[in-house]
DRENPA-3360 file (N, C-alpha, C; in nm, 2 decimals, always signed):
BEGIN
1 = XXXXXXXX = -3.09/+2.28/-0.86/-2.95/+2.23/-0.85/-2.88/+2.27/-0.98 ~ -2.73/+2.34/-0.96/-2.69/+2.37/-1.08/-2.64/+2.29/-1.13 ~ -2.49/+2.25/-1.26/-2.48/+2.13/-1.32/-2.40/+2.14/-1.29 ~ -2.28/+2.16/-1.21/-2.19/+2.15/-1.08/-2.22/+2.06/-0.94 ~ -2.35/+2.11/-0.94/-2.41/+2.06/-0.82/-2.44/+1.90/-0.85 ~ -2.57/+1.95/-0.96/-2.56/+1.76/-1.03/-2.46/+1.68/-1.08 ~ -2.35/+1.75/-1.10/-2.21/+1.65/-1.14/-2.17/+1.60/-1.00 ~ -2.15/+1.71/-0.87/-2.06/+1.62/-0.79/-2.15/+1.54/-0.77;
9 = XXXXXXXX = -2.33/+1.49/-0.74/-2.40/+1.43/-0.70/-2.40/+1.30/-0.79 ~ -2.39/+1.33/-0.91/-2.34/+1.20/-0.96/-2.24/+1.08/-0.92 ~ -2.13/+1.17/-0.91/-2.02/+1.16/-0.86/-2.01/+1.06/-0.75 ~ -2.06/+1.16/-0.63/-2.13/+1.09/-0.49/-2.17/+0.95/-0.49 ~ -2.31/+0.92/-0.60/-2.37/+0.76/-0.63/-2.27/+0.71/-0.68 ~ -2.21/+0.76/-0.79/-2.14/+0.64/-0.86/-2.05/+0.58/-0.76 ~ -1.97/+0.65/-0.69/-1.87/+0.62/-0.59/-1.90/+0.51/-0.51 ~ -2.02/+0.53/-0.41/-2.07/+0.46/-0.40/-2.13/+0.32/-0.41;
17 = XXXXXXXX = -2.19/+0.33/-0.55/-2.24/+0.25/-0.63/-2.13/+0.14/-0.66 ~ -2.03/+0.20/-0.72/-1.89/+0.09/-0.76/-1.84/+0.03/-0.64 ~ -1.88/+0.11/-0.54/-1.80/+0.07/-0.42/-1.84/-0.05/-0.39 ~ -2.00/-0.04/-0.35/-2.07/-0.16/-0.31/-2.06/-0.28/-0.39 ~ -2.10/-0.27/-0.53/-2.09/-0.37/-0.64/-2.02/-0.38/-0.75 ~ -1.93/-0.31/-0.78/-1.83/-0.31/-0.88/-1.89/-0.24/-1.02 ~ -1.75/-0.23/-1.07/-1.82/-0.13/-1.18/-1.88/-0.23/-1.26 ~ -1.85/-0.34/-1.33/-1.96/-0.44/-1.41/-2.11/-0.42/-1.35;
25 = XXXXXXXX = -2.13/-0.44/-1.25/-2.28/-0.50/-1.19/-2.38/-0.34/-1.20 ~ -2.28/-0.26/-1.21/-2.37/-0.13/-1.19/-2.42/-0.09/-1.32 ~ -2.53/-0.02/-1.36/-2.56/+0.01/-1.47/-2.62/+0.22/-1.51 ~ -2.61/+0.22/-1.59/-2.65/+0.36/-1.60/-2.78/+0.38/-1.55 ~ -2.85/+0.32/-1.56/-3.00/+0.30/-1.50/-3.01/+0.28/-1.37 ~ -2.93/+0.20/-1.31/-2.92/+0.25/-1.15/-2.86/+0.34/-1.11 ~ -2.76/+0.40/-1.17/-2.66/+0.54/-1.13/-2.82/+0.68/-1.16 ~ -2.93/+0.62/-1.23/-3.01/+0.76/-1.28/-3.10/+0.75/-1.17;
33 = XXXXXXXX = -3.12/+0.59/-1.14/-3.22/+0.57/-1.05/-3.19/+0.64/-0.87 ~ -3.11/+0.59/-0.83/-3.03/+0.64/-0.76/-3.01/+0.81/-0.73 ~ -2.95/+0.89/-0.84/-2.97/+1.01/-0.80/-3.12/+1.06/-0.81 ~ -3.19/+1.01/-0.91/-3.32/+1.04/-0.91/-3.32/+1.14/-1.02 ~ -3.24/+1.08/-1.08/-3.23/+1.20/-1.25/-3.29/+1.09/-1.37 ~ -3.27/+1.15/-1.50/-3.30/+1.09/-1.59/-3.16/+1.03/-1.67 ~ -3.15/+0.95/-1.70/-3.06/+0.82/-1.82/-2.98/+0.96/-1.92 ~ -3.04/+1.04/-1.97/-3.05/+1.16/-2.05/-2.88/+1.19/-1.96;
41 = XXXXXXXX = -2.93/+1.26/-1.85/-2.85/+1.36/-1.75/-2.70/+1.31/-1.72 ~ -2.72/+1.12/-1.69/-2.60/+1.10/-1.69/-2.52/+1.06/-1.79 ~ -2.60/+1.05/-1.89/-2.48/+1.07/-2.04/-2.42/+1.24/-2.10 ~ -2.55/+1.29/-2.02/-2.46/+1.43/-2.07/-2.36/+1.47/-1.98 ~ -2.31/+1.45/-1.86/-2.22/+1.52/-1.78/-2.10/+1.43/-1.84 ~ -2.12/+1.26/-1.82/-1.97/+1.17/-1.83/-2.01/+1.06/-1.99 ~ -2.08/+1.13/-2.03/-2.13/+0.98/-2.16/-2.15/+0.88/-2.11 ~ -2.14/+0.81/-2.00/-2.19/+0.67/-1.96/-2.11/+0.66/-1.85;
49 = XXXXXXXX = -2.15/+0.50/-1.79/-2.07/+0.45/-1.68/-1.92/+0.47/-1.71 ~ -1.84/+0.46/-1.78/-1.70/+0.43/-1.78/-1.69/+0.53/-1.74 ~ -1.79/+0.68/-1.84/-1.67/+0.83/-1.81/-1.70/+0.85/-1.67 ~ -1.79/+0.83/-1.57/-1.84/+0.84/-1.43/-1.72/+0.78/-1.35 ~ -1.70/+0.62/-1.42/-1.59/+0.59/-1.33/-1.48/+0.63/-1.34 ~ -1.41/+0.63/-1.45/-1.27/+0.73/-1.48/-1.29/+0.82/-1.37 ~ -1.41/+0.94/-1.37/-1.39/+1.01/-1.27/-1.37/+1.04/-1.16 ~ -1.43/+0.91/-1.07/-1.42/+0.86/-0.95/-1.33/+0.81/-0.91;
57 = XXXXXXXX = -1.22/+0.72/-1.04/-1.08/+0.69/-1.00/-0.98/+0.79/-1.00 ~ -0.99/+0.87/-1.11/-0.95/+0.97/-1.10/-0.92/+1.06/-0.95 ~ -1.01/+1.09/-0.90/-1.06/+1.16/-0.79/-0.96/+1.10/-0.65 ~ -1.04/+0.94/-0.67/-0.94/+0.89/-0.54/-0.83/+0.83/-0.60 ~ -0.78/+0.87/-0.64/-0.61/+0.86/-0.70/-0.52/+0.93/-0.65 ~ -0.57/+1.08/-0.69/-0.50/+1.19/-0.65/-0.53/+1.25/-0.54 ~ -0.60/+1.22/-0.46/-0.59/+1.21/-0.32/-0.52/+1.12/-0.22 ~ -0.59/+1.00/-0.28/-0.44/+0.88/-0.23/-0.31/+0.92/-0.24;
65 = XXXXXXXX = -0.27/+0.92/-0.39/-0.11/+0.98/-0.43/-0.08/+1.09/-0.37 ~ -0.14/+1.17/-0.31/-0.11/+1.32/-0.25/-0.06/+1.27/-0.08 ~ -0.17/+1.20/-0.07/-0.11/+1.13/+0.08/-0.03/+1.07/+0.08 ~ +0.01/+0.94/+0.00/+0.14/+0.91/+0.03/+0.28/+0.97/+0.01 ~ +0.23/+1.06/-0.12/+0.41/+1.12/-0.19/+0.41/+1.21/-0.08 ~ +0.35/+1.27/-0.01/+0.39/+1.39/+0.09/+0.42/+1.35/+0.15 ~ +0.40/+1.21/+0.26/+0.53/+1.14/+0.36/+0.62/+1.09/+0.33 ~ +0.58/+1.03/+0.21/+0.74/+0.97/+0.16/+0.82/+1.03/+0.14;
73 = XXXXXXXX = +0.79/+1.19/+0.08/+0.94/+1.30/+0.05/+0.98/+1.39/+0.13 ~ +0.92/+1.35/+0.25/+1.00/+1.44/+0.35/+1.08/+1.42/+0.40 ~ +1.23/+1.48/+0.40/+1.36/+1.44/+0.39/+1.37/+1.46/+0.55 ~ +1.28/+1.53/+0.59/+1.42/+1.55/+0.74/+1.36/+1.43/+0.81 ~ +1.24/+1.34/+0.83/+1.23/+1.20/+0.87/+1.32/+1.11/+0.94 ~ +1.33/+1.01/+1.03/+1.42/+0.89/+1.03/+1.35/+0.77/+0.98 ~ +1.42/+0.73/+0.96/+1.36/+0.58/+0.91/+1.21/+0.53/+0.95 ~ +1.25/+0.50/+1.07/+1.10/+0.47/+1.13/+0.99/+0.53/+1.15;
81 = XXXXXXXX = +1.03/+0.68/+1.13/+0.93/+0.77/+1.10/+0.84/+0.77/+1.04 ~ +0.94/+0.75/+0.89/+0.89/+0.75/+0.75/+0.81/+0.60/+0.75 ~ +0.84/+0.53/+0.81/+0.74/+0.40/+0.78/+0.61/+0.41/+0.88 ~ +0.63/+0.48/+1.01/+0.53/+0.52/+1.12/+0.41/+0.60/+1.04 ~ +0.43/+0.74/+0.97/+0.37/+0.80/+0.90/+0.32/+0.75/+0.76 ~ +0.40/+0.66/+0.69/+0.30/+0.57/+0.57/+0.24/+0.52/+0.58 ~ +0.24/+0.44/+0.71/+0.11/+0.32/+0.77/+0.02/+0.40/+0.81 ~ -0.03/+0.50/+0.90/-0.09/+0.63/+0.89/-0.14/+0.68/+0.81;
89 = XXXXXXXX = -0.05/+0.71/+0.72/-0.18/+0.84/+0.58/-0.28/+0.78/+0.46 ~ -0.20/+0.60/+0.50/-0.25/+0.50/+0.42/-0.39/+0.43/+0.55 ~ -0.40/+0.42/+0.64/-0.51/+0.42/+0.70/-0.62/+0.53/+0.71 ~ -0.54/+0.61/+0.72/-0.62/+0.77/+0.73/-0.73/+0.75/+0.63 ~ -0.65/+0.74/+0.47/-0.72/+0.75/+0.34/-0.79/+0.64/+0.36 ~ -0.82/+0.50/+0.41/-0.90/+0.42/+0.40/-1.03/+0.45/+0.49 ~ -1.02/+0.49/+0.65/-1.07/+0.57/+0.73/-1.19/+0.66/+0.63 ~ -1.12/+0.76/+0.62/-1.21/+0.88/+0.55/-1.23/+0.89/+0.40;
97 = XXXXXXXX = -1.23/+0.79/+0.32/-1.25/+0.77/+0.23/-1.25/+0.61/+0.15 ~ -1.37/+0.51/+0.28/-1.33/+0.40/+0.24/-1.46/+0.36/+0.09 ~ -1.59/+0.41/+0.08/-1.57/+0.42/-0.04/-1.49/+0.39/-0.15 ~ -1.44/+0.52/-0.17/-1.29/+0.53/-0.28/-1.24/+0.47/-0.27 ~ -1.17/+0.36/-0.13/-1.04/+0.29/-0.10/-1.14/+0.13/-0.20 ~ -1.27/+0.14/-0.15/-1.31/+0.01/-0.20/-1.31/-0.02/-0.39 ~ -1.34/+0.13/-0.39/-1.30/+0.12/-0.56/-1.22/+0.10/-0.62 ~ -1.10/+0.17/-0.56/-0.97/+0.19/-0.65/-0.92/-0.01/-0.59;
105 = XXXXXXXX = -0.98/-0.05/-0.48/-0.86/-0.19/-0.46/-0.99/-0.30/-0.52 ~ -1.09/-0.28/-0.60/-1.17/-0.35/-0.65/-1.08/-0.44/-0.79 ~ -1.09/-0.50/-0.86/-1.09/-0.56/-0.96/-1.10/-0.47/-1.05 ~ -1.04/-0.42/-1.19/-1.01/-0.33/-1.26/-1.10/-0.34/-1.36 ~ -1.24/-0.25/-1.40/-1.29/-0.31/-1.55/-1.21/-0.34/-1.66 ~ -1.23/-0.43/-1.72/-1.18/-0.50/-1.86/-1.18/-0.32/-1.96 ~ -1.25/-0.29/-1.97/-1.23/-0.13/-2.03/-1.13/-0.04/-1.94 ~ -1.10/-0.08/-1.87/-0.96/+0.05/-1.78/-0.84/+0.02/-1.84;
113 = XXXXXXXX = -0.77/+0.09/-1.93/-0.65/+0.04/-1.93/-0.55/+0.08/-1.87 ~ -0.60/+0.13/-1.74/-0.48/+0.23/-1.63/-0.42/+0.17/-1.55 ~ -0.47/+0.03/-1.52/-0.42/-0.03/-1.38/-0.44/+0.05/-1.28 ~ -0.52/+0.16/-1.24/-0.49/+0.29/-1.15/-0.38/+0.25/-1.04 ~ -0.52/+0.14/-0.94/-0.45/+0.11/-0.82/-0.29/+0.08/-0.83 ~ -0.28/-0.06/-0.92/-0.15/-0.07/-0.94/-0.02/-0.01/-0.98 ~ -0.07/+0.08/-1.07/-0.01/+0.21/-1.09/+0.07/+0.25/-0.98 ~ -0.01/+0.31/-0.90/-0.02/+0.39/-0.76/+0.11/+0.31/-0.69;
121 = XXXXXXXX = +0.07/+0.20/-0.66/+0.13/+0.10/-0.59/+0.30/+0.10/-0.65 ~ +0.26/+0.05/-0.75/+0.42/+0.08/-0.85/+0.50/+0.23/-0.80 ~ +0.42/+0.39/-0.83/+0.49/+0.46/-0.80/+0.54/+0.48/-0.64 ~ +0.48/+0.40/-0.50/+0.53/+0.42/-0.41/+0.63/+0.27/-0.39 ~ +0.61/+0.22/-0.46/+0.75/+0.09/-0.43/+0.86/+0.20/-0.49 ~ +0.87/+0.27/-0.57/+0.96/+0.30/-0.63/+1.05/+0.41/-0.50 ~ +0.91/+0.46/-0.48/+1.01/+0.57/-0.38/+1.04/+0.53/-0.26 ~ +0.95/+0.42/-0.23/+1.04/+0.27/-0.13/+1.17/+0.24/-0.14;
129 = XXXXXXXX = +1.19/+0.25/-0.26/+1.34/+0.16/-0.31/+1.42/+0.24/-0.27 ~ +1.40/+0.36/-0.35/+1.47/+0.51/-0.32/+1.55/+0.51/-0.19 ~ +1.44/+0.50/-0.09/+1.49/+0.47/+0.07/+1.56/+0.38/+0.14 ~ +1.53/+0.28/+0.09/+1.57/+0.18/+0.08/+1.78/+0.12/+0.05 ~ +1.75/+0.21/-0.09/+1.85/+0.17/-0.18/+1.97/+0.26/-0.05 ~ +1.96/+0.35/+0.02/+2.02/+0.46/+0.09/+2.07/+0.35/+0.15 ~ +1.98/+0.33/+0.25/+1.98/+0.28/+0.40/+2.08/+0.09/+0.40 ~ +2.12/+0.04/+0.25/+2.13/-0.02/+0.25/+2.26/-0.02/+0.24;
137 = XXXXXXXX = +2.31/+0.14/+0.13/+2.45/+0.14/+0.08/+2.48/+0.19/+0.25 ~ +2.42/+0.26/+0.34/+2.48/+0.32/+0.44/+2.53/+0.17/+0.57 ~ +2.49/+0.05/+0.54/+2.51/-0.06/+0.65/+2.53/-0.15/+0.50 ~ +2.59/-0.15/+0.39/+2.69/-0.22/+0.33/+2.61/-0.35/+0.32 ~ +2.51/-0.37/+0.31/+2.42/-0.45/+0.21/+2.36/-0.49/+0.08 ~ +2.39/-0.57/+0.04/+2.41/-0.53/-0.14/+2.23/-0.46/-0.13 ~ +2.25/-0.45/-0.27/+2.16/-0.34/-0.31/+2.03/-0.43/-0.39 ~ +2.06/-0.58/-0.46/+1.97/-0.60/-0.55/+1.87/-0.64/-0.51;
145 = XXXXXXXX = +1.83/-0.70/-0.37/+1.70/-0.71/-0.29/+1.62/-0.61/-0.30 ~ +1.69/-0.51/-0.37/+1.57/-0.38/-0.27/+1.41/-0.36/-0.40 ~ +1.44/-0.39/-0.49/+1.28/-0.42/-0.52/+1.21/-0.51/-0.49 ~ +1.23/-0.60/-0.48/+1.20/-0.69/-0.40/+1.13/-0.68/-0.26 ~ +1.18/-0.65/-0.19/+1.24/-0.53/-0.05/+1.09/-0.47/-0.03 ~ +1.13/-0.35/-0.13/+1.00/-0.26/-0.16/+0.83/-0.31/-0.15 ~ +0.90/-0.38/-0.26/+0.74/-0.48/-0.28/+0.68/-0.50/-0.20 ~ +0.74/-0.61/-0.05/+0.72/-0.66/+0.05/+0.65/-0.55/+0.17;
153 = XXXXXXXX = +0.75/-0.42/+0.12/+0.65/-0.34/+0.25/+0.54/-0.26/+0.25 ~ +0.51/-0.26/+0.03/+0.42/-0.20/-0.03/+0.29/-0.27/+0.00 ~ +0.26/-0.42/+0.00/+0.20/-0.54/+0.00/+0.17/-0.58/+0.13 ~ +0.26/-0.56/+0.22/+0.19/-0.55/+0.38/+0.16/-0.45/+0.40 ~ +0.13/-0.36/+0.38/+0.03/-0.26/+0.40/-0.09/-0.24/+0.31 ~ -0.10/-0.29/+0.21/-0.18/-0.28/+0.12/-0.30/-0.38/+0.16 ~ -0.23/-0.49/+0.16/-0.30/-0.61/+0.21/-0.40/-0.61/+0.36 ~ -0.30/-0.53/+0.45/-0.37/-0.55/+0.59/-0.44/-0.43/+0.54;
161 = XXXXXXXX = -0.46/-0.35/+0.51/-0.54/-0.26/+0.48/-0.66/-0.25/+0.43 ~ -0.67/-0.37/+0.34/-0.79/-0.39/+0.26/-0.84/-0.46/+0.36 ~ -0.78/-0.59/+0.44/-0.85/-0.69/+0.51/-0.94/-0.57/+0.61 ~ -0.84/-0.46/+0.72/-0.91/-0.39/+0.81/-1.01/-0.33/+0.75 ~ -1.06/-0.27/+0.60/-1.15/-0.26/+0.55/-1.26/-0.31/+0.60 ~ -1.29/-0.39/+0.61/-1.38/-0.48/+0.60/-1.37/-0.54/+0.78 ~ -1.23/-0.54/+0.87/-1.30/-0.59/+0.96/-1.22/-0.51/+1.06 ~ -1.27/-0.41/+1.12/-1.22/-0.29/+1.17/-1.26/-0.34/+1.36;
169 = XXXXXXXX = -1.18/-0.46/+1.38/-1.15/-0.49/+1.52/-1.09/-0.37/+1.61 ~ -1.03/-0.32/+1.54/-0.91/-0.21/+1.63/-0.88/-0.12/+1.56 ~ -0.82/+0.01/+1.63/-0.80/+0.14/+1.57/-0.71/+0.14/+1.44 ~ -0.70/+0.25/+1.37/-0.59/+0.28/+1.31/-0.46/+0.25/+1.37 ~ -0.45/+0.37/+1.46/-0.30/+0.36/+1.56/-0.29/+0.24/+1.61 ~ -0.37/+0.10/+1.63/-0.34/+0.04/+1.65/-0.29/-0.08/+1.54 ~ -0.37/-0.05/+1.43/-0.29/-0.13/+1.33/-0.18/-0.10/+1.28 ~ -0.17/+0.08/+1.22/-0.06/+0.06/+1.25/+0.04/+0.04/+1.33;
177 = XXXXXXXX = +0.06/+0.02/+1.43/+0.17/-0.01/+1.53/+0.17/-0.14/+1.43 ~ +0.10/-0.24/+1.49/+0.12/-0.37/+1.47/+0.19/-0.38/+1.34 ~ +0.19/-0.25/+1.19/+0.24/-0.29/+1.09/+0.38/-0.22/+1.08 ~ +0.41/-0.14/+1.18/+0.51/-0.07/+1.16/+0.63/-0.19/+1.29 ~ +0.55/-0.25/+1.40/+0.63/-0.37/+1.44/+0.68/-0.48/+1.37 ~ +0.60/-0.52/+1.26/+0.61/-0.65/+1.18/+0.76/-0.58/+1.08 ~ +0.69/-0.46/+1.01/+0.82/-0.43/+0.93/+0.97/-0.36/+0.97 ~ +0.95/-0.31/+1.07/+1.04/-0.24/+1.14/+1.14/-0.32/+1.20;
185 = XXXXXXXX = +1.10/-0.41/+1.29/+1.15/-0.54/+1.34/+1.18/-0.60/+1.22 ~ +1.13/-0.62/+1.11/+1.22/-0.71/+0.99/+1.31/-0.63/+0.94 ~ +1.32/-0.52/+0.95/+1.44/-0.44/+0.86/+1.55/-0.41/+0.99 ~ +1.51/-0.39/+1.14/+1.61/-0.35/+1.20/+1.75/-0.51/+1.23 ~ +1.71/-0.61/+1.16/+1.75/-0.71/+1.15/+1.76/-0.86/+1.01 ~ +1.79/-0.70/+0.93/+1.81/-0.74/+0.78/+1.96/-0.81/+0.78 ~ +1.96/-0.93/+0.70/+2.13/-1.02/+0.66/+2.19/-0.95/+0.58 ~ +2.30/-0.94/+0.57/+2.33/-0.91/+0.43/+2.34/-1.03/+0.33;
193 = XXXXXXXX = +2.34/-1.14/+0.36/+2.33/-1.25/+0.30/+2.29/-1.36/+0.35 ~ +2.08/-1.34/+0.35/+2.02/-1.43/+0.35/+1.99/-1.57/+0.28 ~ +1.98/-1.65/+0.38/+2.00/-1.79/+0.35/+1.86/-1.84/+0.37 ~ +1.81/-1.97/+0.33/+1.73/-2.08/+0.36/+1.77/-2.14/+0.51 ~ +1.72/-2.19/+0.64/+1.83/-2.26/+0.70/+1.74/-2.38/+0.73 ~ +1.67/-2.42/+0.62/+1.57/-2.57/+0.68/+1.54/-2.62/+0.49 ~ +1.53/-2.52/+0.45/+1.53/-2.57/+0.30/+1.61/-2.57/+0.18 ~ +1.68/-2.69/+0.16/+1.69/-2.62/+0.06/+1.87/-2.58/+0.03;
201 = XXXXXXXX = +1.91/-2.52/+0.16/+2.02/-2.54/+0.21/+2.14/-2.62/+0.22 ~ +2.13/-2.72/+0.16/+2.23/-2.84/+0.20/+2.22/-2.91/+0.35 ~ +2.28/-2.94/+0.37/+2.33/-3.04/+0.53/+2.32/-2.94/+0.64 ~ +2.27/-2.94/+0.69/+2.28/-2.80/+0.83/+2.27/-2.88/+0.96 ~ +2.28/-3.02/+0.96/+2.27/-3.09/+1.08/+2.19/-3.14/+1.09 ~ +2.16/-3.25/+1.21/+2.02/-3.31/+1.23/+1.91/-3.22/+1.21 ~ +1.80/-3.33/+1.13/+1.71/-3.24/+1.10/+1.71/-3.13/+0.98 ~ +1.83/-3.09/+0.96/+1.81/-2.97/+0.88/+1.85/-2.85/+0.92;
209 = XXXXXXXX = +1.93/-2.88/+1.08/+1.95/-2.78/+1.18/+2.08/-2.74/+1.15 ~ +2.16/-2.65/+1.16/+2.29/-2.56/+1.23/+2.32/-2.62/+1.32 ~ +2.47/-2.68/+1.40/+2.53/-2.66/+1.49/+2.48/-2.53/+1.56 ~ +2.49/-2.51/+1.68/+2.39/-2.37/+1.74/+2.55/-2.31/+1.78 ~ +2.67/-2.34/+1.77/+2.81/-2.28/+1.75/+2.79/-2.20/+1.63 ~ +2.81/-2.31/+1.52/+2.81/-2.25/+1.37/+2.72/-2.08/+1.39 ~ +2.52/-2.17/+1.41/+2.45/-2.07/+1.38/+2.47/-1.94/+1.47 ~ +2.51/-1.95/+1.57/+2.57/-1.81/+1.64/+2.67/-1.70/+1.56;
217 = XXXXXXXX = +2.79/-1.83/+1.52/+2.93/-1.75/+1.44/+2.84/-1.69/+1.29 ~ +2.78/-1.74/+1.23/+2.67/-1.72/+1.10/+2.64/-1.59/+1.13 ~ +2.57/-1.59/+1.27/+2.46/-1.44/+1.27/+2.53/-1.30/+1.33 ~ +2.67/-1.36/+1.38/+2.73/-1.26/+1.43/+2.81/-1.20/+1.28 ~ +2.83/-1.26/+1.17/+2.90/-1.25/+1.04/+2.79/-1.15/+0.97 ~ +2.68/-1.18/+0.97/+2.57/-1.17/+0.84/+2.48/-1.08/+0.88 ~ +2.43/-1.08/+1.04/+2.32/-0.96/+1.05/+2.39/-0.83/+1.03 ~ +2.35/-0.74/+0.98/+2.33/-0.61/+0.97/+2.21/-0.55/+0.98;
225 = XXXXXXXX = +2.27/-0.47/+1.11/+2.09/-0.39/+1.11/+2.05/-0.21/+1.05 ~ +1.99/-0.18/+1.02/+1.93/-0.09/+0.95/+1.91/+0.05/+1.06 ~ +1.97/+0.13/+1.06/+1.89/+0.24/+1.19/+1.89/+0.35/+1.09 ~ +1.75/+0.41/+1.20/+1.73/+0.55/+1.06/+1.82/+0.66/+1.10 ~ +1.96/+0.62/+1.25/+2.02/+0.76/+1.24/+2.20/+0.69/+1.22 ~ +2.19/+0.59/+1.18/+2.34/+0.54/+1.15/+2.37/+0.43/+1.26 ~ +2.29/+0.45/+1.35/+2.30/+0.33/+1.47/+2.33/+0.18/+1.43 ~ +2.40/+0.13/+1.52/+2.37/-0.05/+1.51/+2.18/-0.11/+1.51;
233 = XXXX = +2.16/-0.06/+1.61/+2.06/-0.10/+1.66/+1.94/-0.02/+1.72 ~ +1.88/-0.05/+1.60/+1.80/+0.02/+1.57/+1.60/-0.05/+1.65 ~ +1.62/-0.13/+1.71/+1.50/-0.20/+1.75/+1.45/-0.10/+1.88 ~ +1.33/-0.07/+1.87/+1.27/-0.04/+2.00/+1.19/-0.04/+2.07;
% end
C-alpha cells in the first residue's frame, strides 16, 4: 500500500470512527487498531487524532459547501426551485455521505475552534437572506425579518435532516416535498406585518379572538404573498 493509499485509509476509519462515537471517545489506538497499522503510522501522516479529524471535517465541508453554494447561485431559478433543489442537495449529501453528515452535525471537540458545521450553516443563511432580502423588496415587505427569516429555513432543513438520519421512514423526494410544502406554503403567505392574535395582543375579543369581520378586513390589508415570478399567488 502506498502512503497515499494509507492516508486515504486512515481517512476512511477515522470518518467512520467519529461518526459512530464522536471524536472524544475515539482514540489513536483504535483509529491504528482498526486500520490494522501501527500508533507510529497514524502520527506520522496527521500527528494525532485532531490532525485526522480536521481532515475529515475538512473533507465533508467542502463537499457539503460545493452542494449547497451551487444551487443557491444559480440565477436563472424561481423561487421554489431554489428551495425544491436545496432541500435535495442537502438530502442528497446526507444520503451519500451520511457518515460525514454524522460528523460534521456531531457536537464540536472542545479543541475545534472552527465551529465547521455552524460555520457552513451561517454562510448559507447568508445567501438565504440574499434571496430573500429580493423577494421581499419585490412584494414591499419590510426587510428586517429576513435574518431571522433565513435562520428559520436554514434550521428546518437542518433539523429534519439530522432526525431523517437516523430514521429513514421515507424517501428523499419525499421528505423533501414535505419540506419544501411546510416552507413554501409559509412564505407563499408571508404578512407584512405580523401579529400575535391569541397572545399577547391586547383585547381581540372573546377568548382572545378577532371579530371574524375585523380578522377578514386584517388579512385582506397585511397578507402579502411571495411568488418566484412576480405573481400574487404563488401556492401550488
Amino acid at each position: 500500500m502506498t502512503a497515499l493509499q494509507r492516508r486515504e485509509q486512515l481517512i476512511a476509519v477515522g470518518r467512520s470512527l467519529f461518526a459512530a462515537k464522536g471524536f472524544e471517545a475515539v482514540s489513536v489506538e483504535e483509529i491504528a487498531a482498526t486500520a490494522k497499522v501501527s500508533k507510529p503510522i497514524v502520527y506520522e501522516h496527521f500527528g494525532g487524532k485532531e490532525g485526522l479529524y480536521a481532515v475529515v471535517v475538512d473533507r465533508e465541508m467542502q463537499t457539503l459547501t460545493g452542494a449547497m453554494m451551487e444551487t443557491l447561485a444559480e440565477p436563472a431559478q424561481g423561487s421554489r426551485q431554489i428551495v425544491e433543489n436545496a432541500a435535495m442537495a442537502f438530502l442528497n449529501y446526507i444520503e451519500e455521505h451520511t457518515e460525514g453528515f454524522q460528523v460534521l452535525s456531531r457536537d464540536r471537540p472542545t479543541t475545534d475552534p472552527s465551529g465547521s458545521f455552524n460555520s457552513l450553516l451561517g454562510d448559507v443563511s447568508v445567501r438565504v437572506e440574499d434571496l430573500l432580502v429580493r423577494a421581499f423588496k419585490r412584494h414591499k415587505i419590510p426587510a428586517k425579518g429576513v435574518p431571522y427569516y433565513a435562520q428559520m429555513l436554514v434550521g428546518l432543513m437542518v433539523f429534519t435532516g439530522q432526525y431523517w438520519a437516523t430514521h429513514r421512514k421515507m424517501s428523499k423526494e419525499q421528505l423533501a416535498a414535505y419540506i419544501v410544502n411546510l416552507a413554501w406554503n409559509g412564505l407563499s403567505r408571508m404578512e407584512a406585518k405580523p401579529e400575535l392574535r391569541y397572545v399577547g395582543g391586547g383585547d381581540h375579543g372573546d377568548h382572545g379572538e378577532r371579530p371574524s369581520g375585523g380578522e377578514r378586513q386584517d388579512r385582506s390589508h397585511s397578507d402579502t404573498e411571495i411568488s418566484p415570478d412576480g405573481n400574487a399567488d404563488i401556492a401550488e
